[in-house]
C-alpha positions as CSV (number, residue, x, y, z in Angstrom):
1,X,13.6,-10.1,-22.0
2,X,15.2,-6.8,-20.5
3,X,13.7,-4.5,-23.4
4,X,10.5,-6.4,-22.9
5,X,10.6,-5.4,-19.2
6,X,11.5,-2.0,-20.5
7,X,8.5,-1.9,-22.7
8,X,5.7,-2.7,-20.3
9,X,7.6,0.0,-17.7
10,X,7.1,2.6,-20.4
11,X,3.5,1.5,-21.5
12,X,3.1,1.3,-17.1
13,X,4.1,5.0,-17.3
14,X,2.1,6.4,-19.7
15,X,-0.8,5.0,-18.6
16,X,-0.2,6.0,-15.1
17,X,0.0,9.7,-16.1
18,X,-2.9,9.4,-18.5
19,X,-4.8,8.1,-15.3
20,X,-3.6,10.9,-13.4
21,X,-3.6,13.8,-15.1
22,X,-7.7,14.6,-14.9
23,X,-7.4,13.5,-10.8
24,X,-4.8,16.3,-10.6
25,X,-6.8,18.4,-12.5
26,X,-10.3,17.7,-10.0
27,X,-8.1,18.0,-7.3
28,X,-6.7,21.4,-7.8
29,X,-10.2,22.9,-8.2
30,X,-11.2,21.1,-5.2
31,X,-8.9,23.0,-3.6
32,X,-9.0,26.2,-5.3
33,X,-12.7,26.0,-4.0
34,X,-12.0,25.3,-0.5
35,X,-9.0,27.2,0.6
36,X,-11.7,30.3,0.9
37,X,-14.1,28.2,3.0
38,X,-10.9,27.4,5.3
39,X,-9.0,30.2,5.6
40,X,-11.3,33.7,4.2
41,X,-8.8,36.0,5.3
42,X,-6.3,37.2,2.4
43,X,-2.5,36.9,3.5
44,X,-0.7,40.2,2.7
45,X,2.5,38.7,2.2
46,X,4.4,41.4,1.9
47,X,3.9,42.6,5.6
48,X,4.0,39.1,7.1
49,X,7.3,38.8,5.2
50,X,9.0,41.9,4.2
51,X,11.2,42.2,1.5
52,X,11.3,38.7,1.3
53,X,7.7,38.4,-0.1
């Protein structure tokens, strides 16, 4: 009964990161593509921080 249980959890993983793997992946670009439409100014981190950047 338990390793049973422990079986479907696994398969339940698995299949949960097959599912969302490719939405991660749209996701990023989706973002990659708008972070310029919202904010077209580069940040130069290195004066807004200092030697922390």
């Amino acid at each position: 009964m338990l390793a049973e249980i422990a079986v479907w959890l696994i398969i339940g993983v698995l299949v949960l990161w097959a599912l969302l793997d490719p939405f991660s992946r749209v996701t990023r670009a989706l973002w990659e593509m708008l972070v310029p439409v919202i904010n077209p100014a580069p940040v130069d981190l290195q004066s807004k921080f200092g030697e922390w950047a």
